[in-house]
C-alpha positions as CSV (number, residue, x, y, z in Angstrom):
1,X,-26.0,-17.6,20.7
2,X,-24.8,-16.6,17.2
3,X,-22.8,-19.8,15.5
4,X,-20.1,-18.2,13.0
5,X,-18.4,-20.1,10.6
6,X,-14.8,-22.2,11.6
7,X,-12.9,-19.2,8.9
8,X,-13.6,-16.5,11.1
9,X,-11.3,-17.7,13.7
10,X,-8.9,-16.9,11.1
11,X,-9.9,-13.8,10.9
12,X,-9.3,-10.6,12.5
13,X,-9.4,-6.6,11.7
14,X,-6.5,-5.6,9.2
15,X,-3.6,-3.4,11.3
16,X,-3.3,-1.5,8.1
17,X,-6.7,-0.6,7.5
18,X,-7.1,0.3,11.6
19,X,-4.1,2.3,11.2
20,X,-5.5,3.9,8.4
21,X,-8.3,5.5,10.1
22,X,-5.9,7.0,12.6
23,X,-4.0,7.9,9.8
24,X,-7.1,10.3,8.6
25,X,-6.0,12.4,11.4
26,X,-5.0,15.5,9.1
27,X,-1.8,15.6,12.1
28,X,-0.6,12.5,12.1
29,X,2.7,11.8,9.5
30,X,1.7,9.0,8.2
31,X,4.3,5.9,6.5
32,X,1.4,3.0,7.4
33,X,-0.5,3.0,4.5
34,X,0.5,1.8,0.9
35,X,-1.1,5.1,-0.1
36,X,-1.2,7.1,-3.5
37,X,0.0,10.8,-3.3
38,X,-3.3,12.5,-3.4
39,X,-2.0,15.9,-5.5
40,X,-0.6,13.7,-8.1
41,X,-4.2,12.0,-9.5
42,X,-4.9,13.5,-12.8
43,X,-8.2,14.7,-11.7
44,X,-9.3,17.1,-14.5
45,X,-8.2,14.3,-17.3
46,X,-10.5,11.9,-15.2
47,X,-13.4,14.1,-15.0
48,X,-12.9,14.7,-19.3
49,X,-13.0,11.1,-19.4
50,X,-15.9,10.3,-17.5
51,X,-17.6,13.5,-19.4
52,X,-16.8,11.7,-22.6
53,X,-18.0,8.5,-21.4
54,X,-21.5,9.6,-20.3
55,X,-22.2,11.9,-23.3
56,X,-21.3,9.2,-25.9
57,X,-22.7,6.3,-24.2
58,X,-23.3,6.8,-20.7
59,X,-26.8,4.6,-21.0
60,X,-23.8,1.3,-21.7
61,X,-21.9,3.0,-19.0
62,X,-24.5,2.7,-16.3
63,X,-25.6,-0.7,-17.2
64,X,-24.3,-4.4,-16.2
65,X,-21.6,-5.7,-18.6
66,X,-20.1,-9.2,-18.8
67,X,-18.2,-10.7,-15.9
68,X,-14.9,-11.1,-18.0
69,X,-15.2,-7.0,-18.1
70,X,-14.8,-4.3,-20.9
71,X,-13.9,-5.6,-23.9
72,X,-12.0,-2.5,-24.8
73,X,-10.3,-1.6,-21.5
74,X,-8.8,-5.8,-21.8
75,X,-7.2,-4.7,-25.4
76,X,-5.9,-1.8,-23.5
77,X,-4.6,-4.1,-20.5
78,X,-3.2,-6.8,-22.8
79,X,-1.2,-4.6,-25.3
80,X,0.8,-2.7,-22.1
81,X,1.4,-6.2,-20.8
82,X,3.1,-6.9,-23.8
83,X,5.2,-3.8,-23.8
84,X,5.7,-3.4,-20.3
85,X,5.6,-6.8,-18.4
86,X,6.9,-8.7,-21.7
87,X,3.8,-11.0,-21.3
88,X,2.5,-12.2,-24.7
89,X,-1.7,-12.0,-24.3
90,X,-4.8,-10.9,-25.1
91,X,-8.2,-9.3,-24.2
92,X,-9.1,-13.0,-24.0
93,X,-7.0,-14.0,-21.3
94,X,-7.9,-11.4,-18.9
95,X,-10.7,-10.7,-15.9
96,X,-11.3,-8.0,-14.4
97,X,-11.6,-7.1,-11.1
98,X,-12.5,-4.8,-8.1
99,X,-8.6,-4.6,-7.3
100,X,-6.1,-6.9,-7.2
101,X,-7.0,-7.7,-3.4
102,X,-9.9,-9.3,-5.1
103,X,-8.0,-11.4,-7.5
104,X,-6.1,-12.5,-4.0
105,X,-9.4,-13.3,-3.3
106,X,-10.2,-15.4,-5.8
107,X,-7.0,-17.3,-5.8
108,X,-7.5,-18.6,-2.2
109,X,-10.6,-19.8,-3.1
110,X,-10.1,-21.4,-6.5
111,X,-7.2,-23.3,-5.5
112,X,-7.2,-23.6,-1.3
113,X,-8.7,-26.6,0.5
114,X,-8.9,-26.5,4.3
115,X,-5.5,-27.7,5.4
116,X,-4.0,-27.0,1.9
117,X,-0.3,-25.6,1.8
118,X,0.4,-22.1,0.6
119,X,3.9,-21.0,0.2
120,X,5.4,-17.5,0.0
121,X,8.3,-15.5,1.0
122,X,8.7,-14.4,4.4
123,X,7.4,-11.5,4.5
124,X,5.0,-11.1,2.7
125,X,2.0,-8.6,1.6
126,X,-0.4,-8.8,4.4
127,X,-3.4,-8.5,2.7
128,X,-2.3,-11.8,1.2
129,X,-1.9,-13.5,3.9
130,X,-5.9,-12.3,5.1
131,X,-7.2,-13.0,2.2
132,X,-6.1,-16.5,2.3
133,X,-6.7,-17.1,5.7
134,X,-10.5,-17.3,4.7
135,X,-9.7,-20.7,3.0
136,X,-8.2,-22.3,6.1
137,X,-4.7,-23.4,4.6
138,X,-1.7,-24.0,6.5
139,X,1.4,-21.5,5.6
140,X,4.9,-22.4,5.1
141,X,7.1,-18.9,4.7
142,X,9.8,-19.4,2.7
143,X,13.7,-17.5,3.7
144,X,14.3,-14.5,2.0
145,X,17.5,-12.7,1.1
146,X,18.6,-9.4,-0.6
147,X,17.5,-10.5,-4.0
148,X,13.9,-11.8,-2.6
149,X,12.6,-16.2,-2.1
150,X,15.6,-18.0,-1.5
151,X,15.3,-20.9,-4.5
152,X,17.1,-23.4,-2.5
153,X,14.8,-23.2,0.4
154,X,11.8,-23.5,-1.9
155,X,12.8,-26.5,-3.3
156,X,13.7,-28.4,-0.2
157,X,10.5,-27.5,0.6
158,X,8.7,-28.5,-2.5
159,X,10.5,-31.7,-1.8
160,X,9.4,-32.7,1.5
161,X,5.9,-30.9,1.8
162,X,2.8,-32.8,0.8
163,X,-0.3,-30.8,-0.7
164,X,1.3,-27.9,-1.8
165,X,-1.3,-26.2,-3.7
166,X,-0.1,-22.5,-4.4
167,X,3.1,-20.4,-4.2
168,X,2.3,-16.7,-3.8
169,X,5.2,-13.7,-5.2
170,X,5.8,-10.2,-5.5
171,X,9.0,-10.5,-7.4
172,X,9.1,-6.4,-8.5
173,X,9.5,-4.1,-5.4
174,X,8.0,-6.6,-3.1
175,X,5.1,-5.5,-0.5
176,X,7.0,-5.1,2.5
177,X,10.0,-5.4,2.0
178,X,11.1,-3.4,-1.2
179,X,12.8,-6.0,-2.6
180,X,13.3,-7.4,-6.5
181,X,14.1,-10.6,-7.7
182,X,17.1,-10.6,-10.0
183,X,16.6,-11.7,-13.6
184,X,18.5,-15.2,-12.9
185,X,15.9,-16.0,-9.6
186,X,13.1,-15.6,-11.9
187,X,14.7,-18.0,-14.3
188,X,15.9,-20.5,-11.5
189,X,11.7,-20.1,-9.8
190,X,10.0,-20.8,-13.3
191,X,12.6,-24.2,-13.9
192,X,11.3,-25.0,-10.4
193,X,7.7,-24.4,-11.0
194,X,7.9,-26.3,-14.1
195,X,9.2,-29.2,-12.3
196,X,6.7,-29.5,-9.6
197,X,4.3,-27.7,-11.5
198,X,2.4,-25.7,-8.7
199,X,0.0,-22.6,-9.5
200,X,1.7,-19.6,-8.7
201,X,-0.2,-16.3,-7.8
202,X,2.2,-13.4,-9.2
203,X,1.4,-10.1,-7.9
204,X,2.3,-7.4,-9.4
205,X,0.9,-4.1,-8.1
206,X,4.2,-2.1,-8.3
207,X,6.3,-3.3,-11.6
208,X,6.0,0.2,-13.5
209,X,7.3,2.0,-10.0
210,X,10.7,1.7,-10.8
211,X,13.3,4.5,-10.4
212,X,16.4,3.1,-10.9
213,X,18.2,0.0,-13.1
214,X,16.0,-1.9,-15.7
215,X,12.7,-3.1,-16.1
216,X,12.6,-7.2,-15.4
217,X,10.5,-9.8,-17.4
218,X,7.1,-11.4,-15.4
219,X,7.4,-14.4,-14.1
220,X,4.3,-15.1,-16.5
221,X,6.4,-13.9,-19.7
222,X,8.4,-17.4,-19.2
223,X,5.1,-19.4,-17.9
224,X,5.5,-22.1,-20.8
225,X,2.9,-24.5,-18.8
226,X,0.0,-22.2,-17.7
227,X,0.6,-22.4,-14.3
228,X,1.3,-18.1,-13.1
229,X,-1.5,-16.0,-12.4
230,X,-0.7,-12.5,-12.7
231,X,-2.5,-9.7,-11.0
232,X,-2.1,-6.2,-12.0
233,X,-4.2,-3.1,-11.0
234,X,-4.2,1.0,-11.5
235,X,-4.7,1.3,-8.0
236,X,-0.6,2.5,-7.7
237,X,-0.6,3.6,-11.4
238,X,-4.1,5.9,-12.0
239,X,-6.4,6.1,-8.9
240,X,-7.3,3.2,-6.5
241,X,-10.7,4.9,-5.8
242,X,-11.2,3.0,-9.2
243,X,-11.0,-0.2,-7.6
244,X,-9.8,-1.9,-10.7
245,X,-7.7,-4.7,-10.8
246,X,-7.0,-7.8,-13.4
247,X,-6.3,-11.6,-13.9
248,X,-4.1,-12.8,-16.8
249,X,-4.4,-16.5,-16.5
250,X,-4.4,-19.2,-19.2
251,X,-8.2,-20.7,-20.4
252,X,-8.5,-23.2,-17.7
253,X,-7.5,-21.1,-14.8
254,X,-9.7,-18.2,-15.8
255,X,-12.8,-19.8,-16.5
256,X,-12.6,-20.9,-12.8
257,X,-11.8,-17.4,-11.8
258,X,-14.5,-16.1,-13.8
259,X,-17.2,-18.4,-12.0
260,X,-15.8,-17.2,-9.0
261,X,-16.6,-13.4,-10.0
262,X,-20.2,-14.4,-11.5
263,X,-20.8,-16.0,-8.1
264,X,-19.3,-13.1,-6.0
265,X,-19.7,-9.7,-7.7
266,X,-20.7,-10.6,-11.0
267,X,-18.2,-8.0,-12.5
268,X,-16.4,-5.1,-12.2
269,X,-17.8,-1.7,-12.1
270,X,-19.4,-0.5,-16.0
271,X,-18.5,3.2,-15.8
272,X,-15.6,3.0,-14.2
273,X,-13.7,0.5,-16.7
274,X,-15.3,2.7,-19.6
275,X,-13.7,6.1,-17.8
276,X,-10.4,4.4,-17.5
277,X,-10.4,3.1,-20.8
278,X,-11.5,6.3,-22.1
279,X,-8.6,7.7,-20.0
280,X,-5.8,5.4,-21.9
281,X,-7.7,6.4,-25.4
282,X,-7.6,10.2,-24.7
283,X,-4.5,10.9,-22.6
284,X,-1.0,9.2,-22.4
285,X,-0.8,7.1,-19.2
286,X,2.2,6.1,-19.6
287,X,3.3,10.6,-19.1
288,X,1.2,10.1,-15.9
289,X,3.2,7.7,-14.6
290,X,6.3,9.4,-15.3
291,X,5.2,12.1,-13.3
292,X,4.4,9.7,-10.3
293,X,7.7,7.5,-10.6
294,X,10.1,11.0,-10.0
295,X,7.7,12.4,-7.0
296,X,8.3,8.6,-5.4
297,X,11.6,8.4,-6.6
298,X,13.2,11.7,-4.6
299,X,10.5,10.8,-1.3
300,X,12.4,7.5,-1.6
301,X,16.0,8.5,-1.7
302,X,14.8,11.4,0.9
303,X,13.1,8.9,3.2
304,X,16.1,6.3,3.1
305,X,19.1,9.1,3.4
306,X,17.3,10.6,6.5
307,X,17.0,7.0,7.7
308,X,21.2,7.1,7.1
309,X,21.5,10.1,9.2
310,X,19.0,9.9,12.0
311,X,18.6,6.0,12.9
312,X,20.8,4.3,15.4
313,X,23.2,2.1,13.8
314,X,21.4,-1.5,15.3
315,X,18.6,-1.0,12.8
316,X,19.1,-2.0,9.4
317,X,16.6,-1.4,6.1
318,X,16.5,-2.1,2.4
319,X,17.2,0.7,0.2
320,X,14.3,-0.1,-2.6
321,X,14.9,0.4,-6.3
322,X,11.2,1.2,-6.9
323,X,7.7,0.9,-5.4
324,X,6.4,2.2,-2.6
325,X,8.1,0.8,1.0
326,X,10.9,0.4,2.8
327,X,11.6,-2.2,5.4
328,X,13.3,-1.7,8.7
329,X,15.0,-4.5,11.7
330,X,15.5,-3.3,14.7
331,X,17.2,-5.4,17.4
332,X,14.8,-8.3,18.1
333,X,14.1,-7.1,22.0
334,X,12.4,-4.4,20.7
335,X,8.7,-4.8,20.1
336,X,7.4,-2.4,17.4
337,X,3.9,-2.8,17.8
338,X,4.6,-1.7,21.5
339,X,6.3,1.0,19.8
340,X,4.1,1.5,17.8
341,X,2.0,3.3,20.2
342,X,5.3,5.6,21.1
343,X,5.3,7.0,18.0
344,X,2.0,7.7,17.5
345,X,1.9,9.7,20.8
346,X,3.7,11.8,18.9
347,X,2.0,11.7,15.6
348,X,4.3,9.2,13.4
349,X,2.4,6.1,12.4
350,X,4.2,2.9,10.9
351,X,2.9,-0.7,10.3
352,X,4.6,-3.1,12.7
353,X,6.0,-6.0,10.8
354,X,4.4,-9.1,12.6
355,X,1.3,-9.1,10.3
356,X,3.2,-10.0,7.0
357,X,4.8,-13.1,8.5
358,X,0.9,-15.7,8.2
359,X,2.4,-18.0,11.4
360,X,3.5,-15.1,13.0
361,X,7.2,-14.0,15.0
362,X,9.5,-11.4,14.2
363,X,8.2,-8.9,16.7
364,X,10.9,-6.2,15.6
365,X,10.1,-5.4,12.0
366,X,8.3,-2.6,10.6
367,X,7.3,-1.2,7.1
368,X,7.6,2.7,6.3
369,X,6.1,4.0,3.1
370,X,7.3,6.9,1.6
371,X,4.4,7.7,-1.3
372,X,1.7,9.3,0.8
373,X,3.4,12.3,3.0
374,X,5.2,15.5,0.8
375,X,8.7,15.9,1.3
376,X,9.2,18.2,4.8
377,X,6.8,16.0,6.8
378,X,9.4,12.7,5.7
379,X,12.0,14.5,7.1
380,X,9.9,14.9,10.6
381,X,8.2,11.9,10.9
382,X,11.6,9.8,10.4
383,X,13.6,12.5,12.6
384,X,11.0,11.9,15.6
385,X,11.0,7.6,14.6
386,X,14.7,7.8,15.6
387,X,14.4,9.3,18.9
388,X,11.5,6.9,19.5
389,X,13.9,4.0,18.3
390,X,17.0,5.2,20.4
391,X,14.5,5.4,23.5
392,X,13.8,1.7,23.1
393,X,17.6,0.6,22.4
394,X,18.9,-1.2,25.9
């Protein structure tokens, strides 16, 4: 008989990605996945970069580079840190990756022992949570309110919980939930972090999605200690059939990440950093993203006033300023991944929310996204979620 290793008890198949395969189903309104509209990727500017890139030096292209990734594509990353994140760095101080999810990767297993204690708010992103899981830790979920981690509860945690090794955020537009920290809760974490002086995996897959108030500061523009790692990625920004992501982490913590990459993929893909360099050189990003941020911007406020109009009143959600999900509570008798199956009898699918809490619970949660499907199909999917909801309401 086959002898698998202790982790893989840990581990099972991602409801997101087994959703997603339904989700294929060219009839089925989708709000599982944390999906891209398709019609907005720039696809002729990509194909003039990547022309570019081969005819000019498309034998570098196709070749291995080094692990820490193209040199010119880190400038690139580092300058629109600076200007858009507020995070003073350099080509230097960055890795890159095959997505963020593998920078999740890589933090479980540079800083996670079996038994180790990883915090992070409740919800949270759960391909965080299964990335981790692979390292064996215990979770501790930590309260959340409006504004995102609750600081008080993180401290009396902190205080009274032994081999804490990592604390892992999403403080802009937060993966479920929708949710921002405020500008004094990232000041009030980082005093806190100082003082125990715990890693802290910031993940920031969503900070340029905003469509309404003011961009925030990272956590890592106040990290005075070396202690946040930040993640960023085009997946949400570009194309995530890139599969490019990044780590900015001071020297010590990125030279561990970076034997982590030479020992698991060695680097990134060549071509594909050169064709998204060559995108930033030759076209203005920051227009593309523009374009995306008012296309999610009016799916958003469409999604969440149909959500007004049609659910019952015993379900409450967030109304996001930015990113790409909403959140929804229904009244704790109701199972949703039992209703799951309701809804996509009639071809609605929705991520139930008991996957992005890592010890489990909270049955009666779900996450919507509101990127992915155009305008009219919003309206129907959320129309026929209602009646599915009110069918479940005792």
């Amino acid at each position: 008989m086959v002898q698998f290793a202790t982790r893989m008890n840990n581990l099972k198949g991602s409801a997101i990605r087994e959703l997603l395969a339904l989700a294929n189903k060219p009839e089925i309104i989708s709000f599982a996945g944390g999906m891209p509209a398709p019609e907005l990727f720039p696809v002729d500017k990509v194909r003039a970069a990547a022309d570019a890139v081969l005819t000019e030096e498309g034998r570098i292209a196709l070749q291995y580079t080094s692990t820490d990734g193209w040199p010119r594509l880190r400038e690139q990353i580092a300058e629109r840190m600076g200007v858009k994140n507020k995070i003073k760095t350099d080509a230097a101080h960055i890795l890159m990756t095959s997505g963020s999810q593998q920078g999740l990767d890589y933090s479980a297993r540079v800083f996670l022992n079996p038994g180790d204690v990883v915090l992070m708010e409740s919800p949270s992103y759960l391909g965080a949570i299964n990335a981790f899981k692979t390292c064996e830790p215990t979770f501790i979920d930590i309260p959340t309110d409006k504004d995102g981690m609750i600081m008080e509860e993180l401290e009396k945690v902190l205080k009274t919980t032994k081999n804490v090794k990592m604390i892992y955020v999403i403080p802009d537009f937060q993966n479920p939930s929708g949710r921002t920290w405020p500008l004094e809760r990232r000041q009030k974490f980082m005093e806190i972090i100082n003082k125990y002086e715990i890693p802290v995996i910031e993940d920031n897959p969503y900070g340029e999605l905003r469509y309404e108030g003011d961009f925030l500061p990272a956590l890592k523009s106040m990290d005075t200690k070396g202690l946040v790692v930040f993640l960023g990625t085009f997946s949400k920004i570009l194309a995530p059939g890139y599969r490019l992501g990044w780590v900015c982490a001071d020297d010590e913590i990125l030279q561990k990440y970076n034997f982590m990459a030479q020992a698991a993929a060695l680097q990134a893909s060549t071509i594909g950093m050169m064709e998204v360099s060559k995108f930033i050189d030759m076209f203005d990003l920051d227009e593309h993203v523009n374009t995306i941020r008012e296309c999610y911007a009016r799916r958003c406020k469409l999604m969440v006033d149909t959500m007004e109009k049609t659910f019952p009143k015993e379900v409450t959600f967030t109304r996001p300023k930015g990113g790409l999900f909403t959140w929804a509570e229904l009244p704790e008798y109701i199972d949703t991944k039992e209703m799951a199956k309701q809804a996509l009898a009639q071809n609605v699918a929705y991520v139930p929310g008991e996957g992005f809490f890592p010890n489990g619970g909270n049955h009666h949660c779900m996450r919507l996204n509101y990127s992915n499907m155009p305008d009219d199909r919003i309206v129907k999917g959320i129309t026929i979620l209602a009646d599915v909801i009110k069918q479940n309401l005792r």
